[in-house]
C-alpha positions as CSV (number, residue, x, y, z in Angstrom):
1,X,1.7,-20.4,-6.4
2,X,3.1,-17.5,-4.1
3,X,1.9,-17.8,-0.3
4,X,1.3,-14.3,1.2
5,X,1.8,-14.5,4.8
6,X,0.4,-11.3,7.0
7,X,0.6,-10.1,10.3
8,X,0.3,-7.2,12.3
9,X,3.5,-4.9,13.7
10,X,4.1,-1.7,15.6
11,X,1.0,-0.2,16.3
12,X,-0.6,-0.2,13.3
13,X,0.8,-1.1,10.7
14,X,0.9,-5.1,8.8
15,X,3.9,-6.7,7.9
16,X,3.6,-8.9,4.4
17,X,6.0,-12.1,3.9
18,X,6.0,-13.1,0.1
19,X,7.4,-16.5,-0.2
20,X,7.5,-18.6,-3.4
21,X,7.7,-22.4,-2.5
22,X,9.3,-23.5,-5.8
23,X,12.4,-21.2,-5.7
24,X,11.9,-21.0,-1.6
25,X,12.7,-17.4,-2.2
26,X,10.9,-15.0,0.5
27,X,10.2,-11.6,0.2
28,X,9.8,-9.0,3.0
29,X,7.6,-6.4,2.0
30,X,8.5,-3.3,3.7
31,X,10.2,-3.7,7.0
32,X,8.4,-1.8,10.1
33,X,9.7,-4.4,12.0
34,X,12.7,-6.4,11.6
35,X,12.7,-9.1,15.0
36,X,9.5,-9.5,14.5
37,X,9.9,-10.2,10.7
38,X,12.5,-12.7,11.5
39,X,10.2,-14.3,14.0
40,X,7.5,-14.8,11.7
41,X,9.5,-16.4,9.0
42,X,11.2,-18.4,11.3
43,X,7.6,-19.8,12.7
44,X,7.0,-20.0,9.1
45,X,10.3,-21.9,8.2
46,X,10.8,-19.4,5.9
47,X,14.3,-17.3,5.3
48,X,13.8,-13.6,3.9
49,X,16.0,-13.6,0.5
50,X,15.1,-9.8,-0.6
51,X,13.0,-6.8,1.2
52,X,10.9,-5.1,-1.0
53,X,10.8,-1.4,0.2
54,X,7.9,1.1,-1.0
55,X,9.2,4.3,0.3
56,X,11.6,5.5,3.1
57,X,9.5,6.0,5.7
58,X,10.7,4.5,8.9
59,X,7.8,2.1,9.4
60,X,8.8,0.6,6.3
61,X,12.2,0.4,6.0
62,X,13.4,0.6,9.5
63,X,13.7,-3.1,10.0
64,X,16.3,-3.6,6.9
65,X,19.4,-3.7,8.7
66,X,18.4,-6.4,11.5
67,X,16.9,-8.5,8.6
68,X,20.3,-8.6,6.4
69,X,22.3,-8.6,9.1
70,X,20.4,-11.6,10.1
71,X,20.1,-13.2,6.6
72,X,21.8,-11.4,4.0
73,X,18.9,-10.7,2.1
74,X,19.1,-8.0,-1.0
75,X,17.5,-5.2,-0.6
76,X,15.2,-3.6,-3.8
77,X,14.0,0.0,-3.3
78,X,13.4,2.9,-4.4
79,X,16.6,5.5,-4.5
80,X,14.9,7.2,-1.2
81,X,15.9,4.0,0.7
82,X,19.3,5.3,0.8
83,X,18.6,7.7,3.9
84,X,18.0,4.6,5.9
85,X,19.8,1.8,4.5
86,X,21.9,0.6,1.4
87,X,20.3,-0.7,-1.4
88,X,21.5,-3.5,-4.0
89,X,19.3,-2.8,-6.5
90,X,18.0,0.8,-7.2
91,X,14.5,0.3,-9.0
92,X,11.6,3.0,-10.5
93,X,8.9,3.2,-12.3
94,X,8.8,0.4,-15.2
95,X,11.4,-1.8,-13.6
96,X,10.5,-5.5,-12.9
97,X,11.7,-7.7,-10.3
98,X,11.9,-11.1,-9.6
99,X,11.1,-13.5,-6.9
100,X,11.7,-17.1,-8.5
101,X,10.0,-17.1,-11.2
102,X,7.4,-14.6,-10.7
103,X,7.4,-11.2,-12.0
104,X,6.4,-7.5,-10.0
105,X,6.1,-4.5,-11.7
106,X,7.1,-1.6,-10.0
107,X,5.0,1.6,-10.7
108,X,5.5,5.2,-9.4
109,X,2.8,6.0,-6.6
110,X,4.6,9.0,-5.3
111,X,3.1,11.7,-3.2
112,X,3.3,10.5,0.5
113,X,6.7,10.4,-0.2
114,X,8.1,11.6,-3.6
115,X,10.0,8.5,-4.5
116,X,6.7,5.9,-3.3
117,X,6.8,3.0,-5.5
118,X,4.6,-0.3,-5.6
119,X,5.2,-3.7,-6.3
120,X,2.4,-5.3,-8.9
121,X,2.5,-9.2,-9.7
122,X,-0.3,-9.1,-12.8
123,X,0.2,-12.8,-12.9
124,X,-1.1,-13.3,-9.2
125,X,-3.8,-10.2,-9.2
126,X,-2.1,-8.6,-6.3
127,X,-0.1,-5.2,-5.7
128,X,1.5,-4.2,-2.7
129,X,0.7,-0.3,-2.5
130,X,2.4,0.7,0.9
131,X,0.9,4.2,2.4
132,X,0.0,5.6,-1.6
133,X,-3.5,4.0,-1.4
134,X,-5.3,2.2,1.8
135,X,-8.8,0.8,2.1
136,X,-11.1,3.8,2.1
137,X,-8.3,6.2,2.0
138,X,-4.9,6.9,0.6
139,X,-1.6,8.2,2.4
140,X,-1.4,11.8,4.2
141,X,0.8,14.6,1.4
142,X,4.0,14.1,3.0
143,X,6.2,15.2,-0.1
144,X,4.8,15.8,-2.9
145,X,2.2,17.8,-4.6
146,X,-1.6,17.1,-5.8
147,X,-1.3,16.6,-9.3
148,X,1.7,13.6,-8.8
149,X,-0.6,12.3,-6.4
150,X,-3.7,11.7,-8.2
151,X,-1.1,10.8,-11.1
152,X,-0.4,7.9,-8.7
153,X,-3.6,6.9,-8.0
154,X,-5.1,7.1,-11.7
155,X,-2.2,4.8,-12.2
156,X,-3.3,2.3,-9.2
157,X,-7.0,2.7,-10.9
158,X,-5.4,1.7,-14.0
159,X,-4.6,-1.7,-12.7
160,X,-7.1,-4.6,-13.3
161,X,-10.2,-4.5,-11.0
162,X,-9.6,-7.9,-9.7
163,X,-6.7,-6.8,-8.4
164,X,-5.8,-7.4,-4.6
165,X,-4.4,-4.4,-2.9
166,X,-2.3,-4.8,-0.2
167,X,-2.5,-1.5,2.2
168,X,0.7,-1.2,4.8
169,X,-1.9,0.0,8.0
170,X,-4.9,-0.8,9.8
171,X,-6.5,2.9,9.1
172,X,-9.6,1.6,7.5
173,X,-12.3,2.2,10.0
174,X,-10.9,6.1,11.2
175,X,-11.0,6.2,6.7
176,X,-14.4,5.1,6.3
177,X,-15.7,8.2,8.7
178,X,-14.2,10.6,6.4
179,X,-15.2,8.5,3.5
180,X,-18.9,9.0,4.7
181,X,-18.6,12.6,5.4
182,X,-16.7,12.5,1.9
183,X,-19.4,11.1,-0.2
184,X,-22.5,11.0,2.1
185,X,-25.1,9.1,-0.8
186,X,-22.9,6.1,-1.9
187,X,-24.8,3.2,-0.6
188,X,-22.0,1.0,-1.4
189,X,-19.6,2.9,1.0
190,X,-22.2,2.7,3.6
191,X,-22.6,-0.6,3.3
192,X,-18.4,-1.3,3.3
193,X,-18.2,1.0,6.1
194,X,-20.8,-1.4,8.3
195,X,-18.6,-4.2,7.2
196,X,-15.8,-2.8,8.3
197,X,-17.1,-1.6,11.8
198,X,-18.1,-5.6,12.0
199,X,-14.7,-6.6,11.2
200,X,-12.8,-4.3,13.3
201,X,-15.8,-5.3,16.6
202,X,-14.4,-9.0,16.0
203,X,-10.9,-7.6,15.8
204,X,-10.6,-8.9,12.1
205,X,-8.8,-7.0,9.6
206,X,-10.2,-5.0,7.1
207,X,-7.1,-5.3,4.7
208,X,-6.1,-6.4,1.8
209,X,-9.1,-5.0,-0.4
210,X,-9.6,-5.4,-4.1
211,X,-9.6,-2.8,-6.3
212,X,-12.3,-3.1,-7.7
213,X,-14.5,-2.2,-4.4
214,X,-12.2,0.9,-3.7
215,X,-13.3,2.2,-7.2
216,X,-16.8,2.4,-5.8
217,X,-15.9,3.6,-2.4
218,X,-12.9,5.6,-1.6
219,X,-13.1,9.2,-2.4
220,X,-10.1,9.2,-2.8
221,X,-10.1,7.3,-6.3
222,X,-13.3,8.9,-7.3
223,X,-11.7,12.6,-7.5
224,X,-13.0,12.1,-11.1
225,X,-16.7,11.5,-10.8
226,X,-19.1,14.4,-11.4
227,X,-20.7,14.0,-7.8
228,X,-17.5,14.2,-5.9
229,X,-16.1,17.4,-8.1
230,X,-20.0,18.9,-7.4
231,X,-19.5,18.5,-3.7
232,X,-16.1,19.3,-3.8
233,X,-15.4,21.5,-6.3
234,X,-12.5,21.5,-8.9
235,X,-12.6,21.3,-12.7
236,X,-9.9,19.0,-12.9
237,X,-9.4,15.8,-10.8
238,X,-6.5,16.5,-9.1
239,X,-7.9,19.8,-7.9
240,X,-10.6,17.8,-6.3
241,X,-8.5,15.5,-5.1
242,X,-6.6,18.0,-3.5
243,X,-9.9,19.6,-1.5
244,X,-10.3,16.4,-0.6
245,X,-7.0,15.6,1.2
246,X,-7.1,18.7,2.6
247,X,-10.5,17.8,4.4
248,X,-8.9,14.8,5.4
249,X,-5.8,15.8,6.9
250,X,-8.1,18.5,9.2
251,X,-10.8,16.0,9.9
């Protein structure tokens, strides 16, 4: 069974070590922060064998070249990786990786970036989503353009409910004010967001979420439903989903 180890870097963001004990291969998901990934998987007695990047973005793959330096580990990414750091293997949409024996789907979330991919494991139940989709939220428009967006995310909401969604920042109480204003009457989302207030008082985090909880409560993923589109506007989904990001980029 895979062991997930999490921790938080920077100033915001959480790091992800996936390690498989049977093939004692470990992956580092993204790479804000390469000392302190190396630290961690040193206290751990783990050695990083392949990063897993989900976009370009400094946060996440800033930390690649102190991590192979350190350990030669390959590094899997999406083509956009290159303006930061060589890549051994190129992957999109469709493509699988490995880690021992377990498999990870890699699915096209762009739109914070245009070449955004995740990692799903539909053996294990978990994704790792990076900055397309966070807990109450999903990334700020960086790159790309409304419809690819909410392409993305339809294809995140596509994944099995039970799925564990692994969110690359701590953003989930600052989302779950917007989310309110957002969707005002969803008792669920008030009651996630006084959870969430609780979690962050005890200085908890609020990540990963399941999917099947975001489907209820982030406006985000609900661009579809009758009630957002009435208090939104938009015939089609990604047009609401657009008003929405909008809101939330000037909230």
């Amino acid at each position: 069974m895979l062991e997930i180890h999490q921790f938080p870097c920077l100033s915001d963001n959480y790091g992800y070590l996936l390690h498989d004990p049977d093939s004692e291969e470990t992956a580092a998901i993204d790479t804000p922060d390469g000392a302190e990934y190396l630290r961690q998987a040193k206290a751990k007695g783990w050695t990083i064998s392949h990063i897993w990047n989900t976009h370009w973005h400094p946060d996440h793959a800033g930390g690649n070249k102190a991590i192979v330096e350190a350990t030669g580990a390959k590094v899997i990414a999406p083509q956009e990786v290159e303006k930061l750091s060589p890549i051994d293997t190129l992957v999109s949409h469709g493509d699988v990786v490995k880690l021992g024996r377990h498999d990870a789907r890699v699915i096209d979330v762009s739109g914070h970036t245009n070449g955004h991919v995740a990692f799903h494991l539909p053996a294990d139940d978990i994704a790792f989503v990076g900055d397309s989709v966070f807990a109450l939220g999903c990334g700020r428009m960086f790159e790309g353009e409304p419809t690819q967006f909410w392409d993305s995310l339809d294809r995140i909401r596509q994944l099995p409910p039970e799925t564990t969604l692994y969110c690359a920042h701590e953003y989930t109480q600052a989302n779950a004010k917007f989310a309110l204003h957002a969707d005002p009457e969803n008792p669920e989302l008030a009651a996630y967001a006084r959870e969430v207030d609780a979690k962050r008082a005890r200085g908890e985090p609020t990540v990963p979420t399941s999917l099947e909880r975001e489907l209820k409560t982030n406006p985000f993923l609900r661009a579809d439903s009758p009630e957002m589109q009435a208090r939104w506007g938009g015939e089609k989904p990604a047009e609401t989903f657009a008003a929405l990001r909008a809101a939330k980029d000037s909230f």
